[in-house]
N, CA, C and O atoms as a GROMACS GRO file, in nm:
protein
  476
    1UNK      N    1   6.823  -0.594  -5.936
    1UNK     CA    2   6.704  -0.666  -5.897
    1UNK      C    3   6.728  -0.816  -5.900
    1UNK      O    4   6.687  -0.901  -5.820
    2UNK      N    5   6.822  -0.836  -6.035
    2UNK     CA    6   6.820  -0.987  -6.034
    2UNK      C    7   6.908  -1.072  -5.927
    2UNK      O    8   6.891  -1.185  -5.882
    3UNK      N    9   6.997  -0.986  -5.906
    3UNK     CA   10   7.091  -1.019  -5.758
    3UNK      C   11   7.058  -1.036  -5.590
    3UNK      O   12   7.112  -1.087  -5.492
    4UNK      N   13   6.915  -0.950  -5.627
    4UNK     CA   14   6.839  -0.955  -5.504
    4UNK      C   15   6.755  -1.078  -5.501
    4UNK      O   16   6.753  -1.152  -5.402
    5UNK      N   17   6.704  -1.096  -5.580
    5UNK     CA   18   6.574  -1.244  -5.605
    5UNK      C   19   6.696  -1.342  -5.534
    5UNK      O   20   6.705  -1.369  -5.414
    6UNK      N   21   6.787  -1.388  -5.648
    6UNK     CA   22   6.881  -1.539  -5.585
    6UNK      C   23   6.920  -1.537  -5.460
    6UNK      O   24   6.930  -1.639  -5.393
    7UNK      N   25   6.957  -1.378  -5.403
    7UNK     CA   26   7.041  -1.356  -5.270
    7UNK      C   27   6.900  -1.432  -5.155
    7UNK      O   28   6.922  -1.511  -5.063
    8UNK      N   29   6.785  -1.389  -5.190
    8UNK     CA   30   6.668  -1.449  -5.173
    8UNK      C   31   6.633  -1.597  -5.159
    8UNK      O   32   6.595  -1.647  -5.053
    9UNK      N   33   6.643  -1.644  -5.239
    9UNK     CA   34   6.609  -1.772  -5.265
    9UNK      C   35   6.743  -1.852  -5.195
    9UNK      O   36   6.742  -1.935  -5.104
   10UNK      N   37   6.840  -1.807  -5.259
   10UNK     CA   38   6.965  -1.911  -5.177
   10UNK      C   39   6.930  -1.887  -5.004
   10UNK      O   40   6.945  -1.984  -4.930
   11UNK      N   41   6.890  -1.773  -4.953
   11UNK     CA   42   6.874  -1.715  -4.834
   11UNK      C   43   6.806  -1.904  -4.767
   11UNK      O   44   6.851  -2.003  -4.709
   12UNK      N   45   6.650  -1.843  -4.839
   12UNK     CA   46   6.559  -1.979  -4.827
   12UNK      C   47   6.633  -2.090  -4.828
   12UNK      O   48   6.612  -2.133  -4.714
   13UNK      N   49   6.718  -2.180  -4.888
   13UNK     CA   50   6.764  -2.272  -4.967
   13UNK      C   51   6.844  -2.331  -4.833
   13UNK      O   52   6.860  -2.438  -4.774
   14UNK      N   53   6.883  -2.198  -4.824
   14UNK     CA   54   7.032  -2.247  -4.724
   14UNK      C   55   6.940  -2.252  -4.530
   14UNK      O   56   6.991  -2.311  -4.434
   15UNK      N   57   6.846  -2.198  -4.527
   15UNK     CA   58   6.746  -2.152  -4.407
   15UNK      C   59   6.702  -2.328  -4.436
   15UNK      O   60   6.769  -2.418  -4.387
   16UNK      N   61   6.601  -2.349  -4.509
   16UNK     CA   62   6.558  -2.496  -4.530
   16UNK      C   63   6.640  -2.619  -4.499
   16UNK      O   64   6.595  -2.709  -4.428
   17UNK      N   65   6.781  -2.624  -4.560
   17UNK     CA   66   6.844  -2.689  -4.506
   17UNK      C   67   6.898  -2.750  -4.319
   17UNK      O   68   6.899  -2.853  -4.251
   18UNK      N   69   6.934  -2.600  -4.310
   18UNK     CA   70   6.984  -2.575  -4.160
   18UNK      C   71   6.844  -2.680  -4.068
   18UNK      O   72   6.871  -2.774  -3.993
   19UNK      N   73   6.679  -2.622  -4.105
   19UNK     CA   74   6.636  -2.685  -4.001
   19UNK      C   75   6.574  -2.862  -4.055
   19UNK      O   76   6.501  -2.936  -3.990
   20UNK      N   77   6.627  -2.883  -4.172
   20UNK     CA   78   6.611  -3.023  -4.217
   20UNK      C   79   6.726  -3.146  -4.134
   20UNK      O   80   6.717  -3.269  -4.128
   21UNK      N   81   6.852  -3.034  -4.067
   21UNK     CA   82   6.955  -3.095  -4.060
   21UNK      C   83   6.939  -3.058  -3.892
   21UNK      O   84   7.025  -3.123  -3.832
   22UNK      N   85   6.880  -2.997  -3.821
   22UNK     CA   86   6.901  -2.949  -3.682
   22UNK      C   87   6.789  -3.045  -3.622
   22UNK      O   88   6.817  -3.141  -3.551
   23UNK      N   89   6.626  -2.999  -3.667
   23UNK     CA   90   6.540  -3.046  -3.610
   23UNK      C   91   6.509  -3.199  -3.700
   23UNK      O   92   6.469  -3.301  -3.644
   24UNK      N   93   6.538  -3.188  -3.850
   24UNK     CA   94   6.459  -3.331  -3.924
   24UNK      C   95   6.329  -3.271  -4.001
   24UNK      O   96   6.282  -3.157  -3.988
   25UNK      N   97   6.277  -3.389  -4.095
   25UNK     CA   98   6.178  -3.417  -4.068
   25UNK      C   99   6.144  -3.582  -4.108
   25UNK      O  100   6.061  -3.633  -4.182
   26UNK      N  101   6.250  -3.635  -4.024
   26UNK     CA  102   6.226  -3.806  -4.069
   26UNK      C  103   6.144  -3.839  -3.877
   26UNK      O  104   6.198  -3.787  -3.779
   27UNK      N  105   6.049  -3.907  -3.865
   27UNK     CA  106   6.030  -3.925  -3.764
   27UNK      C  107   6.107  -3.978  -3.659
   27UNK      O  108   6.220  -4.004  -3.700
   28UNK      N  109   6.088  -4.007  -3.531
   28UNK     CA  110   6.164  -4.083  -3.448
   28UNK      C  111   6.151  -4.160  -3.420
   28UNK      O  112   6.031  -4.182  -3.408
   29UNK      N  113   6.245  -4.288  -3.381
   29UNK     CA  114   6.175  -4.440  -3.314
   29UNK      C  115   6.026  -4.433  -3.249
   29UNK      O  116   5.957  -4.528  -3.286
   30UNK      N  117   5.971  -4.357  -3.174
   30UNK     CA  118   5.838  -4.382  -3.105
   30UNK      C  119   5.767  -4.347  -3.204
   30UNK      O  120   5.649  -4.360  -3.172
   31UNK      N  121   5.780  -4.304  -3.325
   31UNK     CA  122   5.677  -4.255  -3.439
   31UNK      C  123   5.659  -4.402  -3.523
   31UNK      O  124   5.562  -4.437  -3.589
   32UNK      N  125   5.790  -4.477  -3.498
   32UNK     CA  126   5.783  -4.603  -3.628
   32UNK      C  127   5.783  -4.707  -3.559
   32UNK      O  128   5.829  -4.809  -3.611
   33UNK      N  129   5.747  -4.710  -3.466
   33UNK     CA  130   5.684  -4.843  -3.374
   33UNK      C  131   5.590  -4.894  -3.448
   33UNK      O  132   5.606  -4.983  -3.531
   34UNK      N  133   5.474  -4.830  -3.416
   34UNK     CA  134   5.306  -4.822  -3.423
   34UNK      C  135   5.334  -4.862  -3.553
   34UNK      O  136   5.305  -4.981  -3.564
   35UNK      N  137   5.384  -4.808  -3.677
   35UNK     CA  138   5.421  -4.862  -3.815
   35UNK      C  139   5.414  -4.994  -3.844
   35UNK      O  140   5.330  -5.072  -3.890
   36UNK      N  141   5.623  -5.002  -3.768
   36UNK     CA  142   5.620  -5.163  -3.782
   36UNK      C  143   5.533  -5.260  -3.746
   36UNK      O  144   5.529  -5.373  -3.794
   37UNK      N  145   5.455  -5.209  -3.651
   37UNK     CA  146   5.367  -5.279  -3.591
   37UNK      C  147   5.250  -5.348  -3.665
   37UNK      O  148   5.205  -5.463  -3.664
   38UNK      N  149   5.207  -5.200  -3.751
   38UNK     CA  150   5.114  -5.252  -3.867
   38UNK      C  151   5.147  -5.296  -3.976
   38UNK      O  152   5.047  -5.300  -4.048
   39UNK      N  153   5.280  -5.351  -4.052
   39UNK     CA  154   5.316  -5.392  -4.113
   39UNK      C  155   5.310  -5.556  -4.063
   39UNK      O  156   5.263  -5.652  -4.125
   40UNK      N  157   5.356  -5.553  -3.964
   40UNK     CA  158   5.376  -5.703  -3.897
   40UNK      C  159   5.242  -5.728  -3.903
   40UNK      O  160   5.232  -5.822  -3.983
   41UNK      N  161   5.109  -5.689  -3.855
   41UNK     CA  162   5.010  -5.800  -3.868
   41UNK      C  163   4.928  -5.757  -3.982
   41UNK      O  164   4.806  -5.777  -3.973
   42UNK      N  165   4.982  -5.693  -4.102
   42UNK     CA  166   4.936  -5.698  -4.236
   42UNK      C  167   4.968  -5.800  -4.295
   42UNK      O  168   4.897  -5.874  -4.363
   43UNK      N  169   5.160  -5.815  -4.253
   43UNK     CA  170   5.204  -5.955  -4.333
   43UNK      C  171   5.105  -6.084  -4.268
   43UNK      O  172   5.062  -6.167  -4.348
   44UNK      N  173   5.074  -6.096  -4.128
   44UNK     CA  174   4.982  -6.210  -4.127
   44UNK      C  175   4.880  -6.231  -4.182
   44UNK      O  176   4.834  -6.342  -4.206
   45UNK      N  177   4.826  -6.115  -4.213
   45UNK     CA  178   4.719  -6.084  -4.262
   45UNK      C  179   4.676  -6.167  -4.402
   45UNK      O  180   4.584  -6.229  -4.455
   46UNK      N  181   4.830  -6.116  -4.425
   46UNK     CA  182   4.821  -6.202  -4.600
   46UNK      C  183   4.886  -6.326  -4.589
   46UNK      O  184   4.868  -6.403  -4.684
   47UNK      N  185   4.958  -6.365  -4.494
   47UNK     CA  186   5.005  -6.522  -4.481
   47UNK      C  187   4.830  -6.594  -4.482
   47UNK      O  188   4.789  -6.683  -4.556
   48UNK      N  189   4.758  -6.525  -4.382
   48UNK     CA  190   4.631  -6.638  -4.397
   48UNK      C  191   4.551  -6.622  -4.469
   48UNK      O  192   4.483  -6.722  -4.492
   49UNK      N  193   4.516  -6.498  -4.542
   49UNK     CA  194   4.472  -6.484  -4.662
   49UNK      C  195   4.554  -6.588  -4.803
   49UNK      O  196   4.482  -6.632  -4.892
   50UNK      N  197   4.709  -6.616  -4.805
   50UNK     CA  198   4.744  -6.720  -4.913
   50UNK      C  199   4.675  -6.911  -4.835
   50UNK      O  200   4.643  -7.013  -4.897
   51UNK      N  201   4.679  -6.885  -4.700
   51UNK     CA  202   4.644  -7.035  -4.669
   51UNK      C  203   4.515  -7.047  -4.685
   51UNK      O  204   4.476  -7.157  -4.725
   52UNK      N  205   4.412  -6.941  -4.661
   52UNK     CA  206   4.284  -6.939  -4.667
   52UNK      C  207   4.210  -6.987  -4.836
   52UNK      O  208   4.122  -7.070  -4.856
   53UNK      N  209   4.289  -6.897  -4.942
   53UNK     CA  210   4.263  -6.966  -5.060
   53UNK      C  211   4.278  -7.092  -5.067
   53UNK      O  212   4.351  -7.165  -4.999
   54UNK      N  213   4.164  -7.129  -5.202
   54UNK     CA  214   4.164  -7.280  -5.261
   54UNK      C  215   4.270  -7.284  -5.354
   54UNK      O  216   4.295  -7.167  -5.384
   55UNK      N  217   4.336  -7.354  -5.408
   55UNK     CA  218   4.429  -7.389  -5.505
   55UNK      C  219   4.450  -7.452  -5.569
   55UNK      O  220   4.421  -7.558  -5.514
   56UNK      N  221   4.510  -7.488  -5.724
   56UNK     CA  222   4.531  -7.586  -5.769
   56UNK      C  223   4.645  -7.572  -5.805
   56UNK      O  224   4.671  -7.453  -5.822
   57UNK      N  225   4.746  -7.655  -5.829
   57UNK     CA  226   4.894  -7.657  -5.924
   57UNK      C  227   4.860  -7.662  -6.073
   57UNK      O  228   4.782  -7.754  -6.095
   58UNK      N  229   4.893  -7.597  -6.174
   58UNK     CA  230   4.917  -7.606  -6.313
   58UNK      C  231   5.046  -7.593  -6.370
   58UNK      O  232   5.115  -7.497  -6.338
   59UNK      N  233   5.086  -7.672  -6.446
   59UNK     CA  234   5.187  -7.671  -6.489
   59UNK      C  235   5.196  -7.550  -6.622
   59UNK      O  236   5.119  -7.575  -6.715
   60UNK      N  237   5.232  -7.497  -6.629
   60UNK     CA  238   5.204  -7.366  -6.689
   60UNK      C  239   5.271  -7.380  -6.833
   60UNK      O  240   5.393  -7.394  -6.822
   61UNK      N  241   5.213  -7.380  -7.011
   61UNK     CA  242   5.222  -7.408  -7.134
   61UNK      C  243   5.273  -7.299  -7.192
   61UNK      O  244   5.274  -7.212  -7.105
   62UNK      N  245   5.318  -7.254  -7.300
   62UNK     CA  246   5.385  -7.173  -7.342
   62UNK      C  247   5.251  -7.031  -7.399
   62UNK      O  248   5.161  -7.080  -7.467
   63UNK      N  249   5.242  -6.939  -7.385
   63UNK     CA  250   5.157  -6.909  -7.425
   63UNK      C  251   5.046  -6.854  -7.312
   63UNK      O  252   4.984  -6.748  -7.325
   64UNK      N  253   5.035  -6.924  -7.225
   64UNK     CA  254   4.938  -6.922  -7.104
   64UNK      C  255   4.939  -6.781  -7.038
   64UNK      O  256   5.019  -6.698  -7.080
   65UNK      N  257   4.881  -6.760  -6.968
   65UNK     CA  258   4.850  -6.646  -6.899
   65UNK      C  259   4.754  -6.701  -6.795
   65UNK      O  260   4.688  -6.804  -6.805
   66UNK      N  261   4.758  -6.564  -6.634
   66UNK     CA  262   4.719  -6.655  -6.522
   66UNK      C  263   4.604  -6.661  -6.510
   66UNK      O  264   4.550  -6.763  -6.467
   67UNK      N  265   4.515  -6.519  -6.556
   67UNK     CA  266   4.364  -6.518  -6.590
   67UNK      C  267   4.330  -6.631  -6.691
   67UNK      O  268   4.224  -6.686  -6.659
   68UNK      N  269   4.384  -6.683  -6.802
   68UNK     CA  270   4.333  -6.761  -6.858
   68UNK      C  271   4.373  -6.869  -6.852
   68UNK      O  272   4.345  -6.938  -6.950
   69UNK      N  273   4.438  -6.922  -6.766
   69UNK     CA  274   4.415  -7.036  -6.702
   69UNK      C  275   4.319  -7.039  -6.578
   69UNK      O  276   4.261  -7.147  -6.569
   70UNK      N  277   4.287  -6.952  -6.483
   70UNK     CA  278   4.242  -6.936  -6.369
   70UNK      C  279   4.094  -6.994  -6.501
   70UNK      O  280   4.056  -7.111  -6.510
   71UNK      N  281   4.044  -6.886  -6.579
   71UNK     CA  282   3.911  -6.921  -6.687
   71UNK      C  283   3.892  -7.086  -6.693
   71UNK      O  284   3.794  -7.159  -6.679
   72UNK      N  285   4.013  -7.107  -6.715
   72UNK     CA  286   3.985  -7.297  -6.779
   72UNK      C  287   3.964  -7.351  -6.680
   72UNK      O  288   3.903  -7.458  -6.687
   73UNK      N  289   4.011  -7.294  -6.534
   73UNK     CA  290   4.011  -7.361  -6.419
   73UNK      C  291   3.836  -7.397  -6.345
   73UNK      O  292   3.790  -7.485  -6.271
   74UNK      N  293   3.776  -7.268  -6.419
   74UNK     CA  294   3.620  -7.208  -6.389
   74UNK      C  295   3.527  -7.252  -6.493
   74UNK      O  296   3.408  -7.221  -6.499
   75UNK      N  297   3.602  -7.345  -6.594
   75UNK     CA  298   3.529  -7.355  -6.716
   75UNK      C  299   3.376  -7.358  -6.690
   75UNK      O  300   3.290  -7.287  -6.743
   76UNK      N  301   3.359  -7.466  -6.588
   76UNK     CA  302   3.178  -7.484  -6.578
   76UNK      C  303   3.132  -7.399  -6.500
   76UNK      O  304   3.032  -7.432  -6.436
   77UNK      N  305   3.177  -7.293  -6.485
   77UNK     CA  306   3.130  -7.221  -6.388
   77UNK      C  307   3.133  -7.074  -6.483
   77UNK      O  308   3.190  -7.063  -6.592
   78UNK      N  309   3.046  -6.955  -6.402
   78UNK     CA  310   2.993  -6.862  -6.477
   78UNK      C  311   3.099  -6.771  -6.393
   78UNK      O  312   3.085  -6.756  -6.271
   79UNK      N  313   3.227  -6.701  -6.477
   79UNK     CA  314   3.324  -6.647  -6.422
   79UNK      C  315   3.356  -6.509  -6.399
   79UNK      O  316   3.406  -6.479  -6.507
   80UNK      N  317   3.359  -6.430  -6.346
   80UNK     CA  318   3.315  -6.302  -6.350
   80UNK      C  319   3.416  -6.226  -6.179
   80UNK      O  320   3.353  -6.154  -6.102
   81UNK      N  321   3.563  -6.259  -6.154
   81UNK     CA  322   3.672  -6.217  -6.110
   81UNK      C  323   3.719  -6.140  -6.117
   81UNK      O  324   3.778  -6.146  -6.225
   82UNK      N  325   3.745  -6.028  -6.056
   82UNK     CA  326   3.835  -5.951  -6.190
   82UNK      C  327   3.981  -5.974  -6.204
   82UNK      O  328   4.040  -6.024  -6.108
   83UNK      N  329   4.045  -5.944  -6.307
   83UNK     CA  330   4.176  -5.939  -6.345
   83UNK      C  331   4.245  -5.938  -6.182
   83UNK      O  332   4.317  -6.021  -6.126
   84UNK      N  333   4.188  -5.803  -6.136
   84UNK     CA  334   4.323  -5.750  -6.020
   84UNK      C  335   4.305  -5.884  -5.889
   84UNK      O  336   4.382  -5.958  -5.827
   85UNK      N  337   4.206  -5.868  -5.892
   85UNK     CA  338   4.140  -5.952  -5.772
   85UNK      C  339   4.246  -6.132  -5.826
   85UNK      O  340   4.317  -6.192  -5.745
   86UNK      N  341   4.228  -6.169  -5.951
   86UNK     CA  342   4.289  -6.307  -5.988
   86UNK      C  343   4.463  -6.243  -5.983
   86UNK      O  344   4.537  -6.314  -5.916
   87UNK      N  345   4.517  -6.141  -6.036
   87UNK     CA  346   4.689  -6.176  -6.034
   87UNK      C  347   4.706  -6.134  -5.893
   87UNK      O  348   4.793  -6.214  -5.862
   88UNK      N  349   4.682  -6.056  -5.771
   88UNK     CA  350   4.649  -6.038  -5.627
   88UNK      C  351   4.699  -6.163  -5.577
   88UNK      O  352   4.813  -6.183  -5.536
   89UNK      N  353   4.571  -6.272  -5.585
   89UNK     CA  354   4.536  -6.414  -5.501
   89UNK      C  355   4.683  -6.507  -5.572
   89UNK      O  356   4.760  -6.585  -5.516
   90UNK      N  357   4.679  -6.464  -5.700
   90UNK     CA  358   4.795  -6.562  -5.762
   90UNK      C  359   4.960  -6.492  -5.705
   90UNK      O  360   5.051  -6.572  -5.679
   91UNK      N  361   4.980  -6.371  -5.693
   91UNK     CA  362   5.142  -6.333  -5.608
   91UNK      C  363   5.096  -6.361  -5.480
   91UNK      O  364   5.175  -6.324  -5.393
   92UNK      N  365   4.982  -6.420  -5.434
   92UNK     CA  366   4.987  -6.425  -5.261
   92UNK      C  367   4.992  -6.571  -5.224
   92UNK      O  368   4.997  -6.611  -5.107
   93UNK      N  369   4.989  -6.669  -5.360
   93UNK     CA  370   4.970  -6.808  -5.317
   93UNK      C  371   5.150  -6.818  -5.385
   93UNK      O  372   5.223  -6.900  -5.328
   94UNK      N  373   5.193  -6.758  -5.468
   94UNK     CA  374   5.308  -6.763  -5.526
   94UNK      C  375   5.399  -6.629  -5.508
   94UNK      O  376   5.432  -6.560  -5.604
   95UNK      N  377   5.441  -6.596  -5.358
   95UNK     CA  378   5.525  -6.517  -5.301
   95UNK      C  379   5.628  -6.447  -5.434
   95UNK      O  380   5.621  -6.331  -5.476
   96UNK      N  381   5.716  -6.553  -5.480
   96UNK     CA  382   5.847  -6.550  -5.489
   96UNK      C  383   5.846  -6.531  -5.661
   96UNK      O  384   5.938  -6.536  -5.743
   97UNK      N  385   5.680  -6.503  -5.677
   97UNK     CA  386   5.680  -6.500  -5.884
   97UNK      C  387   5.580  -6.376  -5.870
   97UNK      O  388   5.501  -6.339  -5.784
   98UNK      N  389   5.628  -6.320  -6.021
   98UNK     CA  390   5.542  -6.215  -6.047
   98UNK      C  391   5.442  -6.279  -6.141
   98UNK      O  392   5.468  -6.373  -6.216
   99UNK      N  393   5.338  -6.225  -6.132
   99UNK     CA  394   5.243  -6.316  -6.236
   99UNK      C  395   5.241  -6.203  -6.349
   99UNK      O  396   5.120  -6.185  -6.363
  100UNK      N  397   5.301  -6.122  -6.432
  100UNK     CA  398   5.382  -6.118  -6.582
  100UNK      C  399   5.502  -6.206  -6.598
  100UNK      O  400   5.556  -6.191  -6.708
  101UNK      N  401   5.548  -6.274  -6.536
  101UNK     CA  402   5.647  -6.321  -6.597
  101UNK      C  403   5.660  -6.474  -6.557
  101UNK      O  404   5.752  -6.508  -6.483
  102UNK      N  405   5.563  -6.573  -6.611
  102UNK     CA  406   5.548  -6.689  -6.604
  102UNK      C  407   5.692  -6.783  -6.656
  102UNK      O  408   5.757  -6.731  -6.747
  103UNK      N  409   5.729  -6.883  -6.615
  103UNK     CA  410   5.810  -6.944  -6.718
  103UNK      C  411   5.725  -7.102  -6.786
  103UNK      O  412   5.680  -7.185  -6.709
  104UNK      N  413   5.720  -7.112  -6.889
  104UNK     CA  414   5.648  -7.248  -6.903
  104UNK      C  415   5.750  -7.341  -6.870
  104UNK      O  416   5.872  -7.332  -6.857
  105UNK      N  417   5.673  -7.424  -6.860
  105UNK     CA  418   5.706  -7.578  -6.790
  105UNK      C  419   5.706  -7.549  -6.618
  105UNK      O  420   5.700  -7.652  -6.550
  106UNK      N  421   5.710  -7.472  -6.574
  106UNK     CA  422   5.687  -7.474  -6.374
  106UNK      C  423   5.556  -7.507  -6.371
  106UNK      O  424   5.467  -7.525  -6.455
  107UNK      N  425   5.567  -7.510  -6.245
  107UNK     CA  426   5.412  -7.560  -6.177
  107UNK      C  427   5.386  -7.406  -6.096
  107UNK      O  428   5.494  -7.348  -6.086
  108UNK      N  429   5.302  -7.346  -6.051
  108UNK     CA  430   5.251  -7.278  -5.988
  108UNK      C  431   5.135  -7.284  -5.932
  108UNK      O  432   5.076  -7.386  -5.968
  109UNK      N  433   5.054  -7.199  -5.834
  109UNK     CA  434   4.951  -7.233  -5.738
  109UNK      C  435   4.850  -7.148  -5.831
  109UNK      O  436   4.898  -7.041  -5.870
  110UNK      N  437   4.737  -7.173  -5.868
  110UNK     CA  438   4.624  -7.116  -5.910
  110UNK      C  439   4.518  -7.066  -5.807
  110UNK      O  440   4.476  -7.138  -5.716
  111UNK      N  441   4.480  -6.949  -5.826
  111UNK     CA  442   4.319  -6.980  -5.732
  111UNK      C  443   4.204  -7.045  -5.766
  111UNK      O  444   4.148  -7.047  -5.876
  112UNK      N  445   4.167  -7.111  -5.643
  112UNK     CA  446   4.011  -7.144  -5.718
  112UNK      C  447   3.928  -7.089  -5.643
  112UNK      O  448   3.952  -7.092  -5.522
  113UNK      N  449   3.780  -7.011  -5.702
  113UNK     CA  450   3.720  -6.936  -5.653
  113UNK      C  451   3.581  -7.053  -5.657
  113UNK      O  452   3.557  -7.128  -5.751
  114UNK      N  453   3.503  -7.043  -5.530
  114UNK     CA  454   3.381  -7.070  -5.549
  114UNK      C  455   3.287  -6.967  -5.537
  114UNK      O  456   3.276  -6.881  -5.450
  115UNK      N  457   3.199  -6.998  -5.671
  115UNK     CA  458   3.117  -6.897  -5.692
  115UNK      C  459   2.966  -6.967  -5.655
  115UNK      O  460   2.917  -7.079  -5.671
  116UNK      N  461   2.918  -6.836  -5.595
  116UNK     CA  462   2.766  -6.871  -5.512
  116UNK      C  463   2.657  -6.933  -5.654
  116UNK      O  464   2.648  -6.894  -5.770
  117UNK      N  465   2.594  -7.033  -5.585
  117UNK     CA  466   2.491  -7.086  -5.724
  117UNK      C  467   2.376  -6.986  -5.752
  117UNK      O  468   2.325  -6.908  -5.672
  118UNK      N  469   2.343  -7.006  -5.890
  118UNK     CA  470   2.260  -6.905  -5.931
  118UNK      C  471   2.114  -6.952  -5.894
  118UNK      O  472   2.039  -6.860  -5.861
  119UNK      N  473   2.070  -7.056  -5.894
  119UNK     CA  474   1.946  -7.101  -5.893
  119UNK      C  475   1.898  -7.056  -5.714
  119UNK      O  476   1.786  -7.083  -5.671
   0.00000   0.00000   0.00000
């Protein structure tokens, strides 16, 4: 019995292969057009989404973090961002940095958000 199951399964194994390798299943150039396509005006998407933000440069202190500087940045203001939404705007104004891994003493781009008045 137990010779029959594997003779089985390798059967499958080796069947799966054959049409992974004859027919595929990676698409074809006319499938990854339309793709690249939407990749390309996503990246614009977010090029004018980083120019569209406000910004400030901070020189970044030992200790700092980007939400809580973005906070000091909002001090007079009633702040209420969220986390994802602030490190998002901060890798899209600062491409080439991850916002965990600050170095102090650089300068980097902050967001500044204007928030609608309450009165």
């Amino acid at each position: 019995m137990r010779p029959i199951i594997l003779l089985i399964i390798l059967g499958i194994v080796l069947f799966s292969i054959r049409i992974d390798l004859t027919s595929g299943t990676i698409p074809s150039n006319q499938m990854e057009e339309p793709f690249n396509q939407q990749i390309h005006i996503e990246d614009n998407e977010e090029e004018s989404l980083a120019n569209s933000l406000n910004y400030q440069e901070v020189i970044v202190e030992p200790g700092q973090t980007v939400y809580g500087i973005v906070q000091q940045l909002h001090e007079s203001q009633s702040f209420n961002v969220s986390l994802h939404d602030v490190l998002y705007d901060f890798e899209k104004l600062n491409p080439e940095v991850s916002a965990h891994y600050l170095i102090a003493g650089e300068a980097y781009k902050f967001p500044i958000y204007v928030m609608p008045s309450t009165e």
